[in-house]
FIGUMAR-242262 format. One record per residue: x, y, z of N, C-alpha, C, O in turn; residue in one letter. Coordinates in steps of 0.2 Angstrom, whole numbers, plus 5000, padded with zeros to 4 digits. Atoms other than C-alpha are relative to their C-alpha. Layout:
<atoms>
XYZXYZXYZXYZa...
</atoms>
This chain:
<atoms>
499349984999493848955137500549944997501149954995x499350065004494648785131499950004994500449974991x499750005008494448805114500350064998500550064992x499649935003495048995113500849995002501350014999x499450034996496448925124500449914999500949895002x499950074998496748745121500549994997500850024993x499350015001498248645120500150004992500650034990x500049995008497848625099500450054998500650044992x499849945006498648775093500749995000501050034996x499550034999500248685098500349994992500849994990x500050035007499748615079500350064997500850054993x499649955008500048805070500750024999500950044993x499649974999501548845077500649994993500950044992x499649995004502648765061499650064995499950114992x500449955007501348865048500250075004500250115000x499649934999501949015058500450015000500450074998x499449985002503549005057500150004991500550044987x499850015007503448955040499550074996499550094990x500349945002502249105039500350094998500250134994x499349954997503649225047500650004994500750054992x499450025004505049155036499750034992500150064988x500049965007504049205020500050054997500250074992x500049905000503549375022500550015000500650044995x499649995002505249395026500549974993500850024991x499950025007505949315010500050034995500450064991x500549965008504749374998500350105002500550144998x499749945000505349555005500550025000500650084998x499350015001507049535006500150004994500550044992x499950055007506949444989499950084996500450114994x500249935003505949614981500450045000500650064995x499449925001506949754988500649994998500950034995x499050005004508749684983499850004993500150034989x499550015010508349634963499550095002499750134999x500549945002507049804965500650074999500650134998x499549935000508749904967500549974993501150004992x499550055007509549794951499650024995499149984995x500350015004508949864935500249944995500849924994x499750035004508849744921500350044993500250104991x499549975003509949764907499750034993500150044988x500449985004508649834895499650045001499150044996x500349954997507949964906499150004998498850054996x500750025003506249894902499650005008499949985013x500749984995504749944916499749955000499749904996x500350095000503649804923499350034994499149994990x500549985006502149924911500349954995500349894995x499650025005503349894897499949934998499649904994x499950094998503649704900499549994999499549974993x500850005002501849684900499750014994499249984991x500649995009501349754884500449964997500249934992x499650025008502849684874499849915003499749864998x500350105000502349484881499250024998499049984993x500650015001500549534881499850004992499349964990x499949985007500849594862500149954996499949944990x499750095001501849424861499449944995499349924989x500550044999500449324864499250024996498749984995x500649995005499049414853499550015006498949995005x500549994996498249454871499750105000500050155003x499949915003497649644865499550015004499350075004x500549994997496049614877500150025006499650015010x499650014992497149644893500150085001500550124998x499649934998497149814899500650015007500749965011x499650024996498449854911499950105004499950155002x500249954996498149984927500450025005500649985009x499549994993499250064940499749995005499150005004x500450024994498650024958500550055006501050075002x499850004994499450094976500249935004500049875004x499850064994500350004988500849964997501049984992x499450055000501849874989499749934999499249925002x500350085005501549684978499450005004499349965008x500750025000499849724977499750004994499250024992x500250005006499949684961499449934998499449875000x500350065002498649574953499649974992499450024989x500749995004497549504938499350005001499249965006x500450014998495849524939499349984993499050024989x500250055007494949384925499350044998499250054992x500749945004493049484927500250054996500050044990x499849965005493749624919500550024996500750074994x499550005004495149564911500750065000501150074996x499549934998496349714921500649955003500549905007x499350004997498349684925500050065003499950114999x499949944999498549804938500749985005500749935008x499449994999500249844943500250055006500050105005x500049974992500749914961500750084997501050074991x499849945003501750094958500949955001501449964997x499450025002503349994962500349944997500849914998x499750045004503249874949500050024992500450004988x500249985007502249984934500550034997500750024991x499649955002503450114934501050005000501450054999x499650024999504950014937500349974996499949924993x499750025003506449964928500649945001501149944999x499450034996507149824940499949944996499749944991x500150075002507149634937499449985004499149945002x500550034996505949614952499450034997498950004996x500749975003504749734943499649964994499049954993x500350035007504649644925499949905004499749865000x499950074999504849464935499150005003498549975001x501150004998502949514945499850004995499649954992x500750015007502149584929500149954997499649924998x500150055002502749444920499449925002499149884999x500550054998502049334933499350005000499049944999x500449995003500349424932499749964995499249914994x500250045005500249394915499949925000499449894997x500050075001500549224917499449975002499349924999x500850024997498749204927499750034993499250014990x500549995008498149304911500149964994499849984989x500050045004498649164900499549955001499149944997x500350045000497949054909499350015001499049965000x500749985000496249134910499950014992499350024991x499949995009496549154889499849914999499249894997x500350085000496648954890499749955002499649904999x500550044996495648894902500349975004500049935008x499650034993497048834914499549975005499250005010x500550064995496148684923499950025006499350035008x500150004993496748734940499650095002499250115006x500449925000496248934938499249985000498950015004x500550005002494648874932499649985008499150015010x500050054996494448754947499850075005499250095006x499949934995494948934960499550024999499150025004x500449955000493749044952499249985003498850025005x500550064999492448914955499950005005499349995007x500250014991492748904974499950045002499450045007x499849934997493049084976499350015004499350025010x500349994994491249114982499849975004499449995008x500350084994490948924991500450045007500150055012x499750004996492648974999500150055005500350045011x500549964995491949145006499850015004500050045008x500750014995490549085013500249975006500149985012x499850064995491448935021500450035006500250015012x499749944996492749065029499650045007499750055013x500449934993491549175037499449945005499249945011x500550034994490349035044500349955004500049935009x499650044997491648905048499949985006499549945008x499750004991492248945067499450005002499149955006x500650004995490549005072499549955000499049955005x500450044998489748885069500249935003499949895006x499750064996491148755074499850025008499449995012x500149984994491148855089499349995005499249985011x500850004996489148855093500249915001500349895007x500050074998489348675091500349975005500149935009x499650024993490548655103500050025006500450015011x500349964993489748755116499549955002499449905006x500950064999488148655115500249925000499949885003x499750085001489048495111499549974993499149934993x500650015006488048475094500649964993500850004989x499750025004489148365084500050034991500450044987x500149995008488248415068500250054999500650064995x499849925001488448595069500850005000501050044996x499450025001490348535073500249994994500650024992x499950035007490348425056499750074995500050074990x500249955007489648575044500550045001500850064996x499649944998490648705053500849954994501149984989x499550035004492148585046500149984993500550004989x499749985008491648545030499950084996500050084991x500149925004491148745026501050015000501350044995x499349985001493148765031500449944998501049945000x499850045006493548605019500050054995500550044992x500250015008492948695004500550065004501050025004x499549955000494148845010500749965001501249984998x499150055000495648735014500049984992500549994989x499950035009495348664994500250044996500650024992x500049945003495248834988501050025000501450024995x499150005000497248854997500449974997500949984996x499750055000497648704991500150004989500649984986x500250015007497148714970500350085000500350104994x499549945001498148904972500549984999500950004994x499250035002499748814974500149994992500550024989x499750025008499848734955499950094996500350124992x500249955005499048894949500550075000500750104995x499349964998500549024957500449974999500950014998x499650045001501748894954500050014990500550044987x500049995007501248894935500150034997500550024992x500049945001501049064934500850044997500950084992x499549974997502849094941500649944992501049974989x499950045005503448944928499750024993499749984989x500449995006502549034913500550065000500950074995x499749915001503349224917500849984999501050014994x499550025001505149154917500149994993500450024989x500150005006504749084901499950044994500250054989x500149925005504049244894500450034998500550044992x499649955000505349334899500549994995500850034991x499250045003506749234892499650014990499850044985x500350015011505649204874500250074996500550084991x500149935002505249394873500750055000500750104997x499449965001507249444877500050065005500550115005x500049934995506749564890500449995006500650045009x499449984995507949494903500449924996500149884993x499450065001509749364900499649965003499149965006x500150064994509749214908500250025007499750035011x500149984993510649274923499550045003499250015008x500649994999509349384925499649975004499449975010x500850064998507849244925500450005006500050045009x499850044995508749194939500150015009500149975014x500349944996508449344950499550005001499250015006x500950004998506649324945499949955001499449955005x500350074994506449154951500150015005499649995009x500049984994507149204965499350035004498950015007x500549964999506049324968499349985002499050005007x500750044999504449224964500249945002499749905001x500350074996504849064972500150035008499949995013x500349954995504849194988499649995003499449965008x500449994997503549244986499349944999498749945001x500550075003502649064979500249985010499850025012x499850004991503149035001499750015002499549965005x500449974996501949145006499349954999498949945004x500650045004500549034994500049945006499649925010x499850084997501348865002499850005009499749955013x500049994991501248945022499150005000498849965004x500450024999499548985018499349955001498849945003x500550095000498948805013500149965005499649925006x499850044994499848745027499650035007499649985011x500149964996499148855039499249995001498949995006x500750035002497348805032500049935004499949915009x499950074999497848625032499849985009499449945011x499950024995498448625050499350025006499149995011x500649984996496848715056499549964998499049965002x500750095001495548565049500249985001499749955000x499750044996496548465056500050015008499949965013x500249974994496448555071499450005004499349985010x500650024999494748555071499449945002499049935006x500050064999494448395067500249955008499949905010x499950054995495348335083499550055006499050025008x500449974996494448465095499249984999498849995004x500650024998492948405090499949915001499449885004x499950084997493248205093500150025007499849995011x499950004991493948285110499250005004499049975008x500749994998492248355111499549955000499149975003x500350065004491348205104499949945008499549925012x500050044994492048095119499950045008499850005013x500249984994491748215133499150015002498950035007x
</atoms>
C-alpha cells in the first residue's frame, strides 16, 4: 500500500502539469493556424512531395492514416503517413507537420546520429517499459534490493530513449521550417505559425522526458527508503 500510495508522487505533479499544459497548446496551437490556409493553397500531401522532390528523396512514399496528429514517419518502410487533417489540407498547420515529418525522413536519408541512437533503443526501451515497475515492485515487496536495482536500470534505458527524442523532434521541427521557407511553400510570416505550432507540440516530447526523468528519480528514492527499513 505504501508504494501505490506513498508520499513520492508528490515528485510527478510538475511533469503533470507540464503534461496538461502541452496537450492543451499543441491543440490550441493546431486548430487556429488548421483554420488559416497558407497563401499558396498547397496540402500537407502536396508539401510533402514538392520538399521530398527537393531533396531527391523519390524512395518516400507518402500514405493517408485516420485520426487527429497521428501523423508520422515510419524508417522500416520508409512511409510518411499523413492523418486525414493534415494530407488533405491546405492550412499552415497542415504543411508545418508534413514538413516536420519529412524532417525525421531526412534524417533517416543521413544517418542523423541521434535518430540512429532512438531506433537502437526502441526494442531495449520496450522491454525495459514493460518489466520496470514489476519487478521494482516484486522487489520491494520482498525487500530484494537486486530485483530493485534491475527493475531501475530496465526503466534507465527507457528514460534515455525519452531523453535522445528531444534533439531528434527539435531537429526535425528546425529542418521543416527550413524546407518550407527553401521550397516557397509558406512566407516568412507563415513560418512563424509553423513554429508555433511545432514548438507546441515539441512540449509534449519535453513533458514526457520529464515525466520519465521524475519517475527514476522516484524510484530511486523509494528504494533507498526501502533499503534502510
Amino acid at each position: 500500500m505504501f508504494f501505490l500510495w506513498d508520499p513520492t508522487y508528490i515528485l510527478l505533479i510538475p511533469a503533470l502539469i507540464l503534461s496538461i499544459y502541452a496537450s492543451v497548446k499543441v491543440r490550441s496551437a493546431f486548430n487556429y493556424f488548421s483554420k488559416i490556409p497558407n497563401s499558396k493553397g498547397i496540402t500537407g500531401r502536396e508539401a510533402a512531395e514538392i520538399i521530398l522532390r527537393s531533396l531527391g528523396l523519390y524512395d518516400v512514399k507518402i500514405e493517408p492514416i485516420p485520426g487527429t496528429l497521428t501523423d508520422h514517419y515510419d524508417p522500416r518502410a520508409k512511409v510518411l503517413r499523413l492523418s486525414q487533417s493534415v494530407h488533405s489540407s491546405p492550412s499552415i498547420a497542415a504543411v508545418g507537420v508534413a514538413a516536420h515529418e519529412i524532417g525525421h525522413a531526412v534524417q533517416d536519408a543521413t544517418g542523423y546520429y541521434a535518430l540512429v541512437l532512438r531506433s537502437s533503443l526502441v526494442p531495449i526501451a520496450n522491454i525495459g517499459t514493460q518489466l520496470a515497475f514489476p519487478l521494482f515492485l516484486l522487489g520491494f515487496i520482498f525487500g530484494s534490493s537486486g530485483l530493485m536495482n534491475v527493475g531501475i536500470l530496465a526503466f534507465s534505458v527507457a528514460v534515455l530513449f525519452y531523453i535522445v527524442t528531444l534533439p531528434v523532434e527539435y531537429n526535425a521541427s528546425k529542418r521543416a521550417r527550413e524546407l518550407l521557407l527553401s521550397t516557397g511553400i509558406v512566407s516568412t510570416q507563415e513560418a512563424e505559425g509553423v513554429k508555433k505550432v511545432l514548438n507546441a507540440a515539441a512540449l509534449t516530447y519535453l513533458a514526457a522526458a520529464l515525466t520519465a526523468l521524475l519517475n527514476l528519480f522516484r524510484l530511486i528514492l523509494l528504494a533507498n527508503m526501502r533499503n534502510r527499513n
